[in-house]
C-alpha positions in Angstrom: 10.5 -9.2 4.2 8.5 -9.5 7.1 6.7 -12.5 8.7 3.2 -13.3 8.5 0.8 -12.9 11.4 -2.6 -15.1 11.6 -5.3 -12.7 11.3 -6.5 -13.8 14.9 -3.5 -11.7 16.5 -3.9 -8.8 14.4 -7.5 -8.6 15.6 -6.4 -8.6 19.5 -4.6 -5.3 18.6 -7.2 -2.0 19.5 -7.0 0.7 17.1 -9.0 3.8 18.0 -8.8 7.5 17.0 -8.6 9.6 19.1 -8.2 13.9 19.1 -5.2 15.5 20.8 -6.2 17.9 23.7 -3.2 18.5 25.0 0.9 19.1 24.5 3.4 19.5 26.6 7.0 19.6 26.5 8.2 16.6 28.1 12.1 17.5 29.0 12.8 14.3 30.9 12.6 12.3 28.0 15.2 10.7 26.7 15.3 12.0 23.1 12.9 14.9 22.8 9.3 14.1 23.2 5.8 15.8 23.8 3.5 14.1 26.5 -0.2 14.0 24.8 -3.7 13.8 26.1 -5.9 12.2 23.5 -9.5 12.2 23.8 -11.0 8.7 22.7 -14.8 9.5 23.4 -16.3 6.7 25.6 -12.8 5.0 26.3 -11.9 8.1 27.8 -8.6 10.3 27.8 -5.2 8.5 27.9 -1.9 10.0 27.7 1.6 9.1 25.4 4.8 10.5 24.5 5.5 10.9 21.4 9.0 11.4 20.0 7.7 13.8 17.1 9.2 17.3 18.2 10.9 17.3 14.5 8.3 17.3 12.6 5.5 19.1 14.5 4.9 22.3 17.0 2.5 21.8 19.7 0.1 24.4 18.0 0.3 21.6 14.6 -0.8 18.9 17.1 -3.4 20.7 19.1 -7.3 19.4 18.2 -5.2 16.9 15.4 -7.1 13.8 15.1 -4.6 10.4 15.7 -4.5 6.8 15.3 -3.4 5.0 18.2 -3.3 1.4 19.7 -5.2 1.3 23.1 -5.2 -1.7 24.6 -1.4 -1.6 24.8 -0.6 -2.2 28.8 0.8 1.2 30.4 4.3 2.0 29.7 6.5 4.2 32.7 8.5 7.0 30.7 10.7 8.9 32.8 8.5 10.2 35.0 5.2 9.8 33.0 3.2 6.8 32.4 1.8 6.4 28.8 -1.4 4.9 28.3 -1.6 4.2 24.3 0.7 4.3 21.6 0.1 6.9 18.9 1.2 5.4 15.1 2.7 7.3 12.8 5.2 6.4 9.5 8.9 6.8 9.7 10.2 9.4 7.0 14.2 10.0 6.9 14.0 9.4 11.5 11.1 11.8 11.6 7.4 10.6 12.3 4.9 11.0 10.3 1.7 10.6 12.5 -1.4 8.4 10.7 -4.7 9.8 11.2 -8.3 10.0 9.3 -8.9 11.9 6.2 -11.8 13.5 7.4 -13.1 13.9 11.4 -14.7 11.1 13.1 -15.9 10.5 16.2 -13.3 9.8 19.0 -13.5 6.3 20.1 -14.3 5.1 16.0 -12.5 1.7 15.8 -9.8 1.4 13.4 -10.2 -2.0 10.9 
């Protein structure tokens, strides 16, 4: 079971979707990773790493619309900083990214 949160900190977290640009191979990474460019629309375009090489090819990922948190503060990787943190559910260790049913505009908050 997990503990309750008051709805005031759940509101300080920024969700956004954003679309995926770019992919790259990111073979400093500790466990195998991509390094992302996602396109938020007026928040501009901010990178990740993603540990998601299992369960998709750069081609799958490619123009893919994303949730990710945005206001996280930047995180050094290796040798890459990332900028947001793209969510996604865990299935059997692989990750299952979370994003809209239909298109929306980058930038569209998350609530």
């Amino acid at each position: 079971m997990t503990s309750a949160i008051a709805f005031e900190d759940f509101a300080k977290v920024d969700l956004r979707i954003g679309t995926i640009i770019e992919v790259k191979d990111f073979p400093k990474a500790r466990h195998p990773a991509y390094q992302l460019k996602i396109d938020f629309g007026d928040l501009g375009i901010k990178k990740s790493s993603a540990q998601i090489t299992r369960q998709y090819t750069k081609d799958d990922l490619l123009n893919r619309q994303i949730v990710a948190v945005v206001n996280f503060p930047s995180k050094q990787i290796a040798n890459f900083k990332s900028e947001c943190l793209v969510l996604g559910a865990v299935k059997a260790k692989d990750v299952v990214l979370l994003r809209p049913e239909v298109n929306v505009k980058n930038g569209t908050t998350v609530s």
